[in-house]
N, C-alpha and C positions, 0 to 999 in steps of 0.2 A: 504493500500500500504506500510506503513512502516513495518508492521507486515512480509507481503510478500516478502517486502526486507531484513529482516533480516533470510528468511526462504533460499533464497537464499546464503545469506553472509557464512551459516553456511553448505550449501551445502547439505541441505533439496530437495530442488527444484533446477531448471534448468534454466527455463524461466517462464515469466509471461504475462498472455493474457487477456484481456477483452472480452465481447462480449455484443452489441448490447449498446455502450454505446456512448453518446453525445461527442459531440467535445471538449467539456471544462473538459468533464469529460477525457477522452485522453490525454489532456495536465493538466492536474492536476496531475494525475495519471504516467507519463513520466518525469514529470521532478522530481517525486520522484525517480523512477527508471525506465529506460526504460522497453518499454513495445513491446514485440517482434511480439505477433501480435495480430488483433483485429477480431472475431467471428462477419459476419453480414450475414444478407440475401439481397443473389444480384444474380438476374436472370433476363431475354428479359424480365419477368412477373412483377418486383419487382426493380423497379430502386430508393426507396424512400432515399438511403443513396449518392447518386450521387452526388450532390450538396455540402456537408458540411465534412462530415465524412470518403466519401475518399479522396479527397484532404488534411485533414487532417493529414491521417494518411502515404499517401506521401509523405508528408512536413516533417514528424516525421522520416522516413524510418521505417513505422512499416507495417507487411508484412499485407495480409487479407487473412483472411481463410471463404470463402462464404458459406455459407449454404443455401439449398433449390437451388441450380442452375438450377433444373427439374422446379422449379413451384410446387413444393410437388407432379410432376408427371405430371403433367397436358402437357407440355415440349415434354413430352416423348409418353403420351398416349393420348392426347386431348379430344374426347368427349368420348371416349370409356373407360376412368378412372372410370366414376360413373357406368359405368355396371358392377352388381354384386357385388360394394362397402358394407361392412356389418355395419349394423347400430353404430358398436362400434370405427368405424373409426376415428379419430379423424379427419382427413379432412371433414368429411360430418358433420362437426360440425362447425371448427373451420376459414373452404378456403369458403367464399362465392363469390371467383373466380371463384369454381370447381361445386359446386354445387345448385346454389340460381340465383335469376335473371340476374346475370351480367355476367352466363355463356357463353350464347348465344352469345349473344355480343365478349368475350373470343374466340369462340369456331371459330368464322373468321379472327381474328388473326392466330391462332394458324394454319389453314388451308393456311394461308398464308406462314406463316413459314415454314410448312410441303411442299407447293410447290417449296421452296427454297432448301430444303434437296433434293427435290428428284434431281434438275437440278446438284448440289452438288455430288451426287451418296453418300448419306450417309441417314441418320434414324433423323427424326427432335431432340431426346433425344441427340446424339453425337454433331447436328449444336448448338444446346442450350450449348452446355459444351464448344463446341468450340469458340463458342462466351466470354463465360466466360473467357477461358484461354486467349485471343486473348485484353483483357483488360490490360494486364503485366508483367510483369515478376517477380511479388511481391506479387502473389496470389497463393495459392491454395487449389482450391474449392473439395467439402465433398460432393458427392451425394450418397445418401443412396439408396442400394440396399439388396433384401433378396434373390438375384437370380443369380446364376452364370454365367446365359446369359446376365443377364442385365452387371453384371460386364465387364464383356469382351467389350458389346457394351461398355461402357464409355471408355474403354481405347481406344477404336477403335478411340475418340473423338483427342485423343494427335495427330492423322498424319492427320486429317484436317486443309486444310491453308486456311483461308478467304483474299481476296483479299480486298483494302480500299474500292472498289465499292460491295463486298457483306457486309462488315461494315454497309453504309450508305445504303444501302440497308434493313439491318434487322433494324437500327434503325429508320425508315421510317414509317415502321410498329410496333415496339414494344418501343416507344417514353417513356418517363417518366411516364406520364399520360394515356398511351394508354390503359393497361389492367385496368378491373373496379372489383372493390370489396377489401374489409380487405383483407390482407396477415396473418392477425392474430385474433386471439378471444380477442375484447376490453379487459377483465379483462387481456389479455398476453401484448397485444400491450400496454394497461398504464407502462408494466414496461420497454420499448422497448425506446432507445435513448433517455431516462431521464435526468435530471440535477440529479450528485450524491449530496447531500446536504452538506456544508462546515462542518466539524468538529466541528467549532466554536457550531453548532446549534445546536449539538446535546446533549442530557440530559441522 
């Protein structure tokens, strides 16, 4: 971070952003030099930074740029993602949300949600984004697409208004704990909201 702060002093850089990093690590890191925003994954699928790390970085006024908003798709396509998925996918590796035993289970959620879109007159991919955005006015969320129709639908996501009662409504169904399985491959996730280790330690 000082390194970073002088990259900025000299007008190298612009802004400076973390991602995927612990609360202590945010404030370590901030009150060296602010930190403008913070890279997490936060989707109906994937609520594990809810608790510590946005609050945090509310507290900070640092903005959140969410990744994965779909569910790595799942969101968007439900059971029909794993058809025809190619073995080099890194989701059929890496989401044993999407594809291993805790899909099923998933895959009633998701149909849930899908019957909320439809009452909505929108596609469950837009209700998932609009969920997202409907979180603040201090985020914005990166959902990856390779398809120009898909693109279009996400923007279709910005003139969606959720009401407090379809809020509490989707979180009902997509609670903290609700969906089951990693959101990451262990060797990725050990490096996922870690403690960065103090200066002092290092050799």
């Amino acid at each position: 971070m000082v390194e970073l702060k002088k990259l900025v002093e000299e007008g190298k850089i612009k802004y400076i952003g973390l991602s995927e990093a612990s609360p202590s690590t945010i404030r370590r890191a901030h009150a060296i030099h602010p930190i403008t925003t913070v890279q997490l994954e936060w989707s109906l699928c994937t609520r594990v930074h809810k608790e510590e790390v946005i609050p945090t970085c509310s507290e900070l006024g640092i903005g959140i740029v969410p990744y994965g908003p779909l569910g790595s798709g799942f969101l968007a396509a439900g059971p029909k993602l794993v058809e025809g998925m190619p073995d080099e996918d890194f989701r059929k590796v890496y989401h044993s949300k999407i594809t291993r035993g805790e899909f099923k289970h998933n895959q009633i959620l998701f149909d849930k949600i899908h019957e909320i879109a439809q009452k909505k007159k929108c596609i469950s991919s837009q209700l998932a984004l609009a969920w997202v955005l409907h979180q603040g006015d201090d985020l914005s969320p990166i959902p990856g697409t390779s398809k120009m129709e898909n693109f279009n639908e996400n923007i279709g996501a910005l003139s969606i208004k959720l009401s407090s009662h379809d809020m509490v409504e989707l979180e009902s169904i997509a609670s903290v704990d609700a969906f089951k399985g990693s959101r990451l491959h262990p060797t990725i996730l050990a490096l996922s909201n870690v403690e960065t280790m103090p200066l002092s330690s290092w050799r």
